[in-house]
C-alpha positions as CSV (number, residue, x, y, z in Angstrom):
1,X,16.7,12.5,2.4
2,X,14.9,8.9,2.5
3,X,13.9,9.9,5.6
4,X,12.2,12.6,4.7
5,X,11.1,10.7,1.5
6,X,9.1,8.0,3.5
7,X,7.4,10.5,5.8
8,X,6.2,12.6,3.1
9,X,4.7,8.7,1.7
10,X,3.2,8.4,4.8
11,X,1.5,11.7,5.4
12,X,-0.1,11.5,1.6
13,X,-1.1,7.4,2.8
14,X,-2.9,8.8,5.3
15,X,-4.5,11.8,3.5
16,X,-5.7,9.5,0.8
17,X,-7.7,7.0,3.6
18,X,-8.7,10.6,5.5
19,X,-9.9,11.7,1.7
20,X,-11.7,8.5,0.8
21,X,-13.3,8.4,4.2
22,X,-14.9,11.6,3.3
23,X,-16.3,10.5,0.4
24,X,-18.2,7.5,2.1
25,X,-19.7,9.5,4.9
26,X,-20.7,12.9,3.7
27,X,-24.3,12.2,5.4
28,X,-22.4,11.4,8.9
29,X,-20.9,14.0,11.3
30,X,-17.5,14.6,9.9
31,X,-15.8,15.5,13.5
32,X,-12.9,17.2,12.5
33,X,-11.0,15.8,15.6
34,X,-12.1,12.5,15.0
35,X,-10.7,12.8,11.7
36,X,-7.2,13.4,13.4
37,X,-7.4,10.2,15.4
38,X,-8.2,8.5,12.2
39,X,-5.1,9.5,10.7
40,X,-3.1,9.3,13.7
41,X,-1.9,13.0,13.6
42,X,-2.6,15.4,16.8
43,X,-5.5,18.0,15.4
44,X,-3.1,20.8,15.0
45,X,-0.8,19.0,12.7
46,X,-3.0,17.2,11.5
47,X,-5.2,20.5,10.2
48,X,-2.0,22.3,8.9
49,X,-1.0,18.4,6.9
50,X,-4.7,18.3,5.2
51,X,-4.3,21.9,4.4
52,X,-1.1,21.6,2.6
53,X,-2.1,18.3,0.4
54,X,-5.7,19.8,-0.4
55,X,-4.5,23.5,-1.0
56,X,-7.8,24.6,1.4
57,X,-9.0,23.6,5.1
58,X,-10.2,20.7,5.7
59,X,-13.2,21.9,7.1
60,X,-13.5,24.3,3.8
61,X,-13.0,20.7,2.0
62,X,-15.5,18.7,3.5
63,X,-18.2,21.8,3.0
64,X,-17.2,22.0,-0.8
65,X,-18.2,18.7,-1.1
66,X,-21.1,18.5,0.5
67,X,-22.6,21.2,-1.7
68,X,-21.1,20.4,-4.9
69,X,-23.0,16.5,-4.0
70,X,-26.3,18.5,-3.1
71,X,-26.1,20.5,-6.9
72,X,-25.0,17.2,-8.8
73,X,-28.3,15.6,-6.8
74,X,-30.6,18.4,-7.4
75,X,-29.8,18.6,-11.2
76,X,-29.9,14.8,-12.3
77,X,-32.1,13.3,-9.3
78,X,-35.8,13.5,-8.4
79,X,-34.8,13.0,-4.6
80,X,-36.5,15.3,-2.6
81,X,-34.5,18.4,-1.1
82,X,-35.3,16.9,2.4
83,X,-33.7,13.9,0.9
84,X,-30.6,15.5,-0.6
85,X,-29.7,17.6,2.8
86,X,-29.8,14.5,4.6
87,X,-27.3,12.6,2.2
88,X,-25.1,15.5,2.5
89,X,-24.9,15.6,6.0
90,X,-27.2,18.6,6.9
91,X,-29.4,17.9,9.8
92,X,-32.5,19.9,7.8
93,X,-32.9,21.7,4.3
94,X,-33.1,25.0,5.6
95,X,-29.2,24.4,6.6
96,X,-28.4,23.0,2.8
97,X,-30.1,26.2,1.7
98,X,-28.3,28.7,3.5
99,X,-25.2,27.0,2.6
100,X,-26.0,26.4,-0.7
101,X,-27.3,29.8,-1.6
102,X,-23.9,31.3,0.5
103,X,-21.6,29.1,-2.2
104,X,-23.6,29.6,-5.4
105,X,-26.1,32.8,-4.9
106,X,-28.7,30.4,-5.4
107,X,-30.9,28.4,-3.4
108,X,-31.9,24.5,-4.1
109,X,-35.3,25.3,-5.2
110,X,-34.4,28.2,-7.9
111,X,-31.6,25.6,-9.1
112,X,-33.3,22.7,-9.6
113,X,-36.8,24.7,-11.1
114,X,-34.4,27.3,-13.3
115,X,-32.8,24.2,-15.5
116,X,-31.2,26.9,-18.0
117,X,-29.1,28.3,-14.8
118,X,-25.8,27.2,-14.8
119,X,-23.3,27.5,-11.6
120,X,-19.7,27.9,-13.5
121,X,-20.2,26.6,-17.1
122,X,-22.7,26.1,-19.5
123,X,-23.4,22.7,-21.2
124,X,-21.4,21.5,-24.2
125,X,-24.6,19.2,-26.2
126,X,-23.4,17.8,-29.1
127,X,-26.4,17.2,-31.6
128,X,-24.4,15.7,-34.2
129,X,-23.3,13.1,-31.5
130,X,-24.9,9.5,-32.3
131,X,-25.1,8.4,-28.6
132,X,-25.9,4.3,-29.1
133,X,-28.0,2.9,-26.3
134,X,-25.9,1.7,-23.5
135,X,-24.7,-1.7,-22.6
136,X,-26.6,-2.6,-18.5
137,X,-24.5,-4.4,-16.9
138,X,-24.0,-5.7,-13.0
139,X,-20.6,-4.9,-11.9
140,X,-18.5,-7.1,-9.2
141,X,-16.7,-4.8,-7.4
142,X,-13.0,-4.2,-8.7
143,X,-10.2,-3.2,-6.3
144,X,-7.9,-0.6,-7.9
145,X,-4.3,0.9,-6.8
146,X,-4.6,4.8,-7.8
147,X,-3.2,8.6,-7.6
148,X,-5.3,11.1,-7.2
149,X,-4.7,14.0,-8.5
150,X,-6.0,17.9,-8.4
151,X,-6.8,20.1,-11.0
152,X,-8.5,20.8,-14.6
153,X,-9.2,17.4,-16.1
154,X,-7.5,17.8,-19.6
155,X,-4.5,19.4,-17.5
156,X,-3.7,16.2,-15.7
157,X,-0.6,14.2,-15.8
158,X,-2.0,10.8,-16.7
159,X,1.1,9.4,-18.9
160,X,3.1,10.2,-15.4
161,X,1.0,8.8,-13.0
162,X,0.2,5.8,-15.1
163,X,3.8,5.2,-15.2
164,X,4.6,5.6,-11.3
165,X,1.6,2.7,-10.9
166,X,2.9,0.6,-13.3
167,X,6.3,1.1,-11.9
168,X,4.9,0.0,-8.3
169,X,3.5,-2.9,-10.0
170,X,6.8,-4.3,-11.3
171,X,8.3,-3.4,-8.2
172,X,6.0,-5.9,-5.9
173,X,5.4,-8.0,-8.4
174,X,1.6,-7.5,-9.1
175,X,1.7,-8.2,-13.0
176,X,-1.3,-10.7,-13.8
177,X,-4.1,-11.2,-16.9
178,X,-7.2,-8.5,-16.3
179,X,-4.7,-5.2,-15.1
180,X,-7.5,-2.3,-16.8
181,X,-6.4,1.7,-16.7
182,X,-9.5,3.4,-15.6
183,X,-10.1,6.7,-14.5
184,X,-12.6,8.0,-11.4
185,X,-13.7,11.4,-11.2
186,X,-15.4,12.5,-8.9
187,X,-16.2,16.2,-9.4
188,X,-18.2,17.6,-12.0
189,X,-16.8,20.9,-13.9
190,X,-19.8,22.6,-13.9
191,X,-20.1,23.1,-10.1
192,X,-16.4,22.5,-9.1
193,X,-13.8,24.8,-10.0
194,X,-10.7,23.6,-12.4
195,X,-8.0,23.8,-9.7
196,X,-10.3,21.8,-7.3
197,X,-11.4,19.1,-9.7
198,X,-10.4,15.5,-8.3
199,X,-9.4,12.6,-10.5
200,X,-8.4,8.9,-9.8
201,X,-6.1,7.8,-12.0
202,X,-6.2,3.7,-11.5
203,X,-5.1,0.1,-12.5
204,X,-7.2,-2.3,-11.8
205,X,-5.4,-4.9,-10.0
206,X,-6.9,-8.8,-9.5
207,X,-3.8,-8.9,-7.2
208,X,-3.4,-8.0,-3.4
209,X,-2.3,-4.3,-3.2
210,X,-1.0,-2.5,-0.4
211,X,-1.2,1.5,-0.2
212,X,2.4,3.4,-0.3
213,X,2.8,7.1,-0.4
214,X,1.0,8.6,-3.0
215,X,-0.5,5.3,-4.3
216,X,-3.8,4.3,-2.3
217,X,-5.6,1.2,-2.6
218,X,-9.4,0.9,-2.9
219,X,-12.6,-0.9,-4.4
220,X,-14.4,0.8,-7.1
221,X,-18.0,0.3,-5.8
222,X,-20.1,-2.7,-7.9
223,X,-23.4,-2.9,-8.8
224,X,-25.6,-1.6,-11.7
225,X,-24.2,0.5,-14.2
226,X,-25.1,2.0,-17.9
227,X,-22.0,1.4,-20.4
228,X,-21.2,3.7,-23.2
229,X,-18.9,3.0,-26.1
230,X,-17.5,6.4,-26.9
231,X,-14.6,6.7,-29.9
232,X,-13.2,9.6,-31.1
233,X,-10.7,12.1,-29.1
234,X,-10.6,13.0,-25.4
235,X,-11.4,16.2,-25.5
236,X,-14.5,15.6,-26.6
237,X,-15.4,13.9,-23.7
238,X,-17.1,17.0,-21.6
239,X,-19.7,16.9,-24.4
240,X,-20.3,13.4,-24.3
241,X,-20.5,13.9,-20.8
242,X,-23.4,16.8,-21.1
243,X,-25.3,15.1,-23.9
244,X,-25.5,11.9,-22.0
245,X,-27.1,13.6,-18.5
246,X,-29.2,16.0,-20.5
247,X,-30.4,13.7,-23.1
248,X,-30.3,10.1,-22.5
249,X,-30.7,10.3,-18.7
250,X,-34.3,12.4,-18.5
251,X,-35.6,9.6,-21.4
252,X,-34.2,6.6,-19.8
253,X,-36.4,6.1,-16.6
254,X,-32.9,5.4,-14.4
255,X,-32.2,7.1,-11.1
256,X,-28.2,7.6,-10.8
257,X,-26.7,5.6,-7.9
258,X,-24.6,8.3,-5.4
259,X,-21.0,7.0,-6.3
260,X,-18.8,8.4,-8.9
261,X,-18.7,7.6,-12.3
262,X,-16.2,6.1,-14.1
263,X,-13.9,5.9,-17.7
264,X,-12.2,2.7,-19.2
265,X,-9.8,2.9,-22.1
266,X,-9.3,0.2,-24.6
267,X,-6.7,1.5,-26.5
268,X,-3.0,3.5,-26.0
269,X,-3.1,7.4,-27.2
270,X,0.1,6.9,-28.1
271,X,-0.4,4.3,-30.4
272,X,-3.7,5.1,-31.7
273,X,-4.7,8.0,-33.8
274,X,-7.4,10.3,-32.0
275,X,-10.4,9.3,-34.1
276,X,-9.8,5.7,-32.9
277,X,-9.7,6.2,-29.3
278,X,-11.9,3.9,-27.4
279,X,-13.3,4.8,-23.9
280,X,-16.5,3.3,-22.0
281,X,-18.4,5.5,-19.7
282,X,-20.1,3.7,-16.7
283,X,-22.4,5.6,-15.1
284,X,-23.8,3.9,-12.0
285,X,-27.6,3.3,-12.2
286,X,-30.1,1.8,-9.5
């Protein structure tokens, strides 16, 4: 049984670095056999492994991501669609198009022109929402021990996964001043579907941290980024979400950096009533 424990660790270790590799080089040539070496699997295994962990191919994986980058880009960046295709690791827009149009029924152009065409969901704007102008800050990069998890983000375990990590930080001995619970995530709901949406769940650790089974290590990318104070319950995030990119960002004159936003809380849901939840939004500006 622990040996089967430890090799089941070690398989997800190695899907999280194969996953966060991804991420970094969606505008490289994603060699699916290279990715095998990476991960120290033969290609057959390693396929069948990836497939089991992401619930699709890998191939299928790295495609869904590519276009689900290109329609975030083309809805809340002036980049060119030459631009975007490259970034997304097609070698010339006619390729994005025919992929995008296969996934979505639409092509690049009609999406980013048609701006009342929505892929899965429509916006949630909140007019009533008093949206106080955000706090720009340059971040130093912060290294983070997280669980990723799959799936709707108001369906997602956080309580358990928070208390794995902090149980993996008591176990090595990692407590120190500065620990923060932040959450990455990378997919946006419009364009991704609920099963398939990806979430970091994360401590920030000042600490030395080494990946184990389903905990990975990682740096949460620095730089410049826009702060919102949002309080009030979680649900209501999606809206904060939408009225942010459809109202603040088209007034604000900043171009959004390609890496994921991110959500700090300040204070314990179990402690604090909803109306007095506190979470800042960091949304990663040039």
């Amino acid at each position: 049984m622990n040996q089967r424990l430890s090799t089941k660790e070690e398989y997800q270790k190695q899907v999280n670095i194969i996953i966060e590799h991804i991420n970094a080089h969606l505008s490289e040539d994603l060699d699916l056999n290279s990715l095998a070496e990476k991960a120290n699997f033969s290609p057959y295994h390693f396929h069948r492994i990836m497939k089991a962990f992401l619930g699709e191919s890998l191939g299928a994986f790295i495609v869904r991501l590519r276009i689900e980058t290109a329609a975030r880009l083309l809805r809340h960046s002036d980049l060119s669609v030459q631009d975007i295709a490259y970034q997304t690791g097609y070698d010339v827009p006619s390729s994005l198009s025919k992929s995008f149009k296969s996934f979505y029924g639409i092509s690049p152009i009609e999406f980013r022109n048609n701006k009342n065409h929505t892929i899965m969901r429509s916006l949630l704007l909140n007019e009533d929402l008093k949206l106080k102008a955000p706090k720009i800050k340059e971040l130093e990069p912060k290294q983070v021990i997280y669980i990723q998890i799959f799936g709707k983000y108001s369906d997602v375990d956080f309580s358990g996964c928070w208390t794995r990590l902090w149980a993996y930080v008591k176990e090595n001995k990692l407590f120190s001043a500065g620990i923060e619970h932040l959450c990455v995530y990378h997919d946006d709901p419009k364009v991704t579907e609920a099963d398939k949406l990806r979430t970091d769940i994360c401590l920030v650790l000042p600490k030395k941290a080494l990946p184990k089974g389903e905990i990975g290590v990682k740096e949460i990318s620095g730089g410049k980024y826009a702060i919102f104070l949002y309080q009030g319950p979680y649900e209501n995030l999606g809206s904060v979400y939408d009225t942010i990119y459809a109202k603040w960002l088209p007034d604000s004159n900043c171009k959004l950096r390609n890496v994921p936003a991110f959500e700090k809380y300040l204070n314990h849901p179990d402690r604090t009533s909803p109306d007095k939840l506190k979470t800042e939004i960091y949304l990663p500006i040039e």
